[in-house]
C-alpha positions in Angstrom: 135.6 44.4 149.5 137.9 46.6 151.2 138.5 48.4 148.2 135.0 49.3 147.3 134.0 50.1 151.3 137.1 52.6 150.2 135.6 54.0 146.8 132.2 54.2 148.6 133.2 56.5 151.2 135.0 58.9 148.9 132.3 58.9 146.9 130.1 59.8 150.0 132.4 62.3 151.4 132.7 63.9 147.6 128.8 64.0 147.5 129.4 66.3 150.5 131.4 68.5 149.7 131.0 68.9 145.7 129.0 72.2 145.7 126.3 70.7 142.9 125.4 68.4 145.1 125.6 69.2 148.6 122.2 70.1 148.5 121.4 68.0 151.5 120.6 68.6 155.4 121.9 66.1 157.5 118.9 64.1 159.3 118.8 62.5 163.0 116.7 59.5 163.5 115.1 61.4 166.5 113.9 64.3 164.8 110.8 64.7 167.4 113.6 65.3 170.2 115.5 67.9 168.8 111.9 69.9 168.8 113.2 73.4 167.4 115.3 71.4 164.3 112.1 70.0 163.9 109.7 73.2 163.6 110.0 76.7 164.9 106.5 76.7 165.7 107.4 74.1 169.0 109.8 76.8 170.5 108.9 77.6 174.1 105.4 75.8 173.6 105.3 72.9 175.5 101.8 71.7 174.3 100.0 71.9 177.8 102.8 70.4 180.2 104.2 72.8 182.5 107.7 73.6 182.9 109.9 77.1 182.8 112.4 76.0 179.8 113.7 73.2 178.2 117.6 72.2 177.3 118.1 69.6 174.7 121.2 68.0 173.4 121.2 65.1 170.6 124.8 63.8 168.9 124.3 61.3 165.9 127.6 59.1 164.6 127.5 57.1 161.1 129.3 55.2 158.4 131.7 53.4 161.1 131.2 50.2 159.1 132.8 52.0 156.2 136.2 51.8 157.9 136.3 55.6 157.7 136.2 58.3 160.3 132.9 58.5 161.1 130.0 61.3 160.1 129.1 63.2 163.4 126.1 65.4 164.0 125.8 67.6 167.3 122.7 69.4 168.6 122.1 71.4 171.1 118.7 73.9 171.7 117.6 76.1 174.5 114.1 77.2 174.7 111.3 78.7 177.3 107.9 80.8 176.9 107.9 84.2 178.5 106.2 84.3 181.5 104.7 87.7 180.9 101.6 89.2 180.0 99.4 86.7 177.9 102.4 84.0 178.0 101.5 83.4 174.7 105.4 84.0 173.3 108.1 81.5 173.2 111.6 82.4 172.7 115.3 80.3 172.0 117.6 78.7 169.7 119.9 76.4 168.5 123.2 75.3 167.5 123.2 72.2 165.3 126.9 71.4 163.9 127.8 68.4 161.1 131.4 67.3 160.4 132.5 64.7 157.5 134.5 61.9 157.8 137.3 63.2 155.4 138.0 66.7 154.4 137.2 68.4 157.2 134.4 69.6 155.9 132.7 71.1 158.4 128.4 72.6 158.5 127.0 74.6 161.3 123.5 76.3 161.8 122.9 78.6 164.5 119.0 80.0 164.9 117.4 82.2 167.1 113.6 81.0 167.4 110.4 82.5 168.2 106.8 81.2 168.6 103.4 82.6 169.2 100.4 81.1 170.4 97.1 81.2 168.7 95.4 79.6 171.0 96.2 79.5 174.5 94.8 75.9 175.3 91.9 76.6 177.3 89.6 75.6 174.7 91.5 72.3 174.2 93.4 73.3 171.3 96.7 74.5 171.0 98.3 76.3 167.4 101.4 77.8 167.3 103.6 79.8 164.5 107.1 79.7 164.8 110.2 82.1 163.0 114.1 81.3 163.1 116.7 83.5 162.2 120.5 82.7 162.0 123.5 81.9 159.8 124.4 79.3 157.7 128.7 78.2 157.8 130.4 76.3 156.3 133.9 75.2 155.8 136.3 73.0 154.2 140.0 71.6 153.5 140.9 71.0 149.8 143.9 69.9 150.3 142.4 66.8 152.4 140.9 65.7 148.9 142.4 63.8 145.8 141.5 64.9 142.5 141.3 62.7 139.3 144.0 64.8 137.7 146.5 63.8 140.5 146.1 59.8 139.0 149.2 58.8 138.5 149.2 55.8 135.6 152.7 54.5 136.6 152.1 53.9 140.0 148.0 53.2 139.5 147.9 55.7 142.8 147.2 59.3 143.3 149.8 61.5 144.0 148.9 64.5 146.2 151.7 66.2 144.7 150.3 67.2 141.2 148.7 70.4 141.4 144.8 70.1 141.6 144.3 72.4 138.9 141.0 73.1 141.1 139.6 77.0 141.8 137.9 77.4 145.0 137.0 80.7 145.3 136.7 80.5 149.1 137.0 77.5 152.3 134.7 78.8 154.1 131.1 80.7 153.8 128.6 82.8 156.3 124.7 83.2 155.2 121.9 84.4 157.0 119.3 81.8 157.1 115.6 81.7 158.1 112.8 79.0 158.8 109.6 79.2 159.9 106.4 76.8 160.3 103.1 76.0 162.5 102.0 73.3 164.9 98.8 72.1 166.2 98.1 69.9 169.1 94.6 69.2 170.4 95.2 68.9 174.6 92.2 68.3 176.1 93.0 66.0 179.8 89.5 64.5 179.7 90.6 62.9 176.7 92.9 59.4 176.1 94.2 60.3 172.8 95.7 63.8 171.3 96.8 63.7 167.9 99.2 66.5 166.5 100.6 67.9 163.4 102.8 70.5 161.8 104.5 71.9 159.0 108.2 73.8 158.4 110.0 75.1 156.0 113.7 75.5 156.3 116.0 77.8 153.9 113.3 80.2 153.1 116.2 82.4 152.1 117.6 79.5 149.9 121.3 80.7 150.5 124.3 80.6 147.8 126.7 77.8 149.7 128.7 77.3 147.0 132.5 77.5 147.8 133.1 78.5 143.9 132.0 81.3 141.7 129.2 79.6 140.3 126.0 79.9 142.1 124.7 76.7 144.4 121.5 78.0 145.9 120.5 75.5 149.1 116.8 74.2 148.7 114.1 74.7 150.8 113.7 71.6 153.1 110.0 71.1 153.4 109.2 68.9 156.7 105.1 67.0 157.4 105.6 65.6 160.9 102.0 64.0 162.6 101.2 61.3 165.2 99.0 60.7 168.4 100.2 60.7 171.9 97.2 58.1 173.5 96.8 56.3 177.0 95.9 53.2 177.1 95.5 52.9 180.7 97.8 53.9 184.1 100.3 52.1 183.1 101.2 51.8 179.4 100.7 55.1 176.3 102.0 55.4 173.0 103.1 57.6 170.3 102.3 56.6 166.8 104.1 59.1 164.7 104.9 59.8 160.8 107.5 62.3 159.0 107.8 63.4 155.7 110.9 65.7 154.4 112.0 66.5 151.4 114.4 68.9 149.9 115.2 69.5 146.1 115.0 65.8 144.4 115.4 64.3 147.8 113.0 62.9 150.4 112.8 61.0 153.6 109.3 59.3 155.0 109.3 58.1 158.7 106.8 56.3 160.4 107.4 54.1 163.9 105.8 54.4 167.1 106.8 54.9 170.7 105.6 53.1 174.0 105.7 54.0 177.6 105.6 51.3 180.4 104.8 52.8 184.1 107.4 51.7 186.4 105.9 50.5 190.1 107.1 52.9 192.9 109.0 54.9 190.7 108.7 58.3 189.0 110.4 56.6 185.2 108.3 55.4 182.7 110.6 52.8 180.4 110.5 53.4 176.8 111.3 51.6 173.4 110.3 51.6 169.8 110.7 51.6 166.2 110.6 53.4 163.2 110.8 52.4 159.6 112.7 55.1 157.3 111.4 54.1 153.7 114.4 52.4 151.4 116.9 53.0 154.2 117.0 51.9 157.8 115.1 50.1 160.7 115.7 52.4 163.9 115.4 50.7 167.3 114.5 53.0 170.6 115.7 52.5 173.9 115.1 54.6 176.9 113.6 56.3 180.2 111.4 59.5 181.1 110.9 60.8 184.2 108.2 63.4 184.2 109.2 65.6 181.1 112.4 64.9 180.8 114.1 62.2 178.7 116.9 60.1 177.7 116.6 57.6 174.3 119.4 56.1 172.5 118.8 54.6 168.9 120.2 52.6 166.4 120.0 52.5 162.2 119.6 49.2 161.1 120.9 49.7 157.3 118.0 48.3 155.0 119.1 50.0 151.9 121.7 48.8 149.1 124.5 49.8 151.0 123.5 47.3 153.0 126.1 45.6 150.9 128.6 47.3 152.7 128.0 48.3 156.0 126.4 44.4 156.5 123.2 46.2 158.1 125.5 48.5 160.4 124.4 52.1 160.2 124.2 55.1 163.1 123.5 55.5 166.4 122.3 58.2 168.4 120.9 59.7 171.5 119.4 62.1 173.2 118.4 64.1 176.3 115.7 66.4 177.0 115.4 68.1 180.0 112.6 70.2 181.3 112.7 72.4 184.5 111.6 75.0 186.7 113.1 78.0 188.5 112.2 77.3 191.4 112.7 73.4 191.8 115.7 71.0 191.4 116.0 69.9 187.7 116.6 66.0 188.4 113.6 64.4 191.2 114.0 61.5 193.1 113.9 58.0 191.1 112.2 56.3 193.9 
């Protein structure tokens, strides 16, 4: 078993790096959090709540039951709308930053974002367009790999001595990257349910990551994300949500819900929930809010057939989303 847990994760980390394949954006399990990773359309619109900007920070860890150094995946987003004229502008970015668990092979987005505002809300509807802008790097160490021309049939082990005979070209790569998408949220108080939905497309620009001569063009990743945020009464609400990706031959459908419990004398709603990710994992939430701002950890319960492997084991993750204002403490009294 120990042997194939090995031959799995080389086969992952390969599968990463190989430039025909890695034709793959990493994923969190709490896509809705990390709002700007999620659609461009959602920067600096904050769908009727108030609040001056917004800080966000997610970090994702996987494949520890592979016995390998585990996947990592770090994001962290900025965002605010402009408080001038017809506010209608929202402006920020992101950094969002994936490393492997061999190889050192390393992929980092960084995206300024912009929004606009069809509608302002006043007539209970909100829609919003969104643009990103940024570069695309990545890097990565061959000499961290072994090659099937390094086999050595004497010693039935590979010998990192024997030359490669590979020809990368380059280690590292910079692209200019762009996404862009639209939102819609209908936010009328009076009402106890407001469903939502958007649309993004990421890689409009489809860049050349290939770390060889021959040309590996990144697909567009096309992302459907809808729910309903509905209160049920002063106490409990929920979230109902679905998400759709897919990029190239590859696609991802999420559907879960969320529920808030009022806490008595105290300014925290309690949170937890769950997702199913089709063919893949069961995702467990945990967590608080407090006003607009939020903290939710998760965990990937492996449904797939490498549940073989990782006996049911998969990633964890969590989250915090802050929302302030200028002229007021960011954290308020618990109780």
């Amino acid at each position: 078993m120990k042997n194939l847990k090995y031959i799995l994760a080389v086969l992952i980390s390969g599968l990463s790096t190989t430039t025909l394949f890695a034709q793959e954006d990493y994923h969190l399990s709490q896509s809705d959090a990390a709002a700007l990773y999620l659609n461009p359309a959602l920067t600096g619109m904050f769908c009727g709540e108030k609040g001056d900007y917004r800080i966000v920070s997610d970090y994702r860890s996987q494949w520890h039951a592979l016995g390998i150094k585990p996947y990592s995946t770090a994001f962290l987003s900025y965002d605010m709308p402009l408080r001038k004229g017809n506010n209608k502008w929202g402006v920020g970015g992101y950094l969002i930053d994936n490393k492997s668990g061999a190889g050192k092979f390393n992929t980092m987005n960084f995206m300024g974002s912009g929004a606009y505002n069809i509608m302002d809300g006043t007539d209970k509807h909100y829609l919003t367009v969104g643009l990103q802008m940024g570069i695309l790097y990545k890097t990565f160490d061959p000499s961290s790999y072994t090659y099937d021309v390094q086999y050595s049939s004497a010693t039935g082990t590979f010998d990192t001595g024997i030359n490669n005979e590979e020809n990368f070209s380059r280690t590292s790569l910079v692209k200019f990257d762009a996404n862009l998408g639209v939102f819609y949220k209908y936010i009328d108080s009076q009402k106890k349910y407001h469903p939502y939905g958007g649309f993004s497309i990421y890689h409009v620009t489809k860049p050349n990551d290939a770390f060889t001569d021959y040309k590996s063009r990144l697909p567009m990743r096309f992302i459907l994300n809808t729910g309903c945020d509905i209160t049920i009464d002063d106490q409990f609400s929920l979230r109902p949500h679905f998400t759709y990706m897919n990029q190239a031959k590859a696609y991802e459908a999420n559907v879960g819900c969320l529920v808030f419990y009022k806490i008595k004398n105290s300014s925290l709603d309690a949170l937890a929930g769950i997702d199913y990710r089709w063919k893949d994992a069961i995702v467990a939430h945990v967590g608080f809010r407090q006003n607009q701002h939020y903290f939710r950890f998760s965990y990937d319960i492996n449904t797939s057939s490498l549940n073989n492997f990782t006996g049911g084991k998969g990633a964890w993750e969590f989250s915090l989303i802050l929302v302030g204002f200028r002229d007021k403490p960011l954290f308020q009294p618990l109780f």
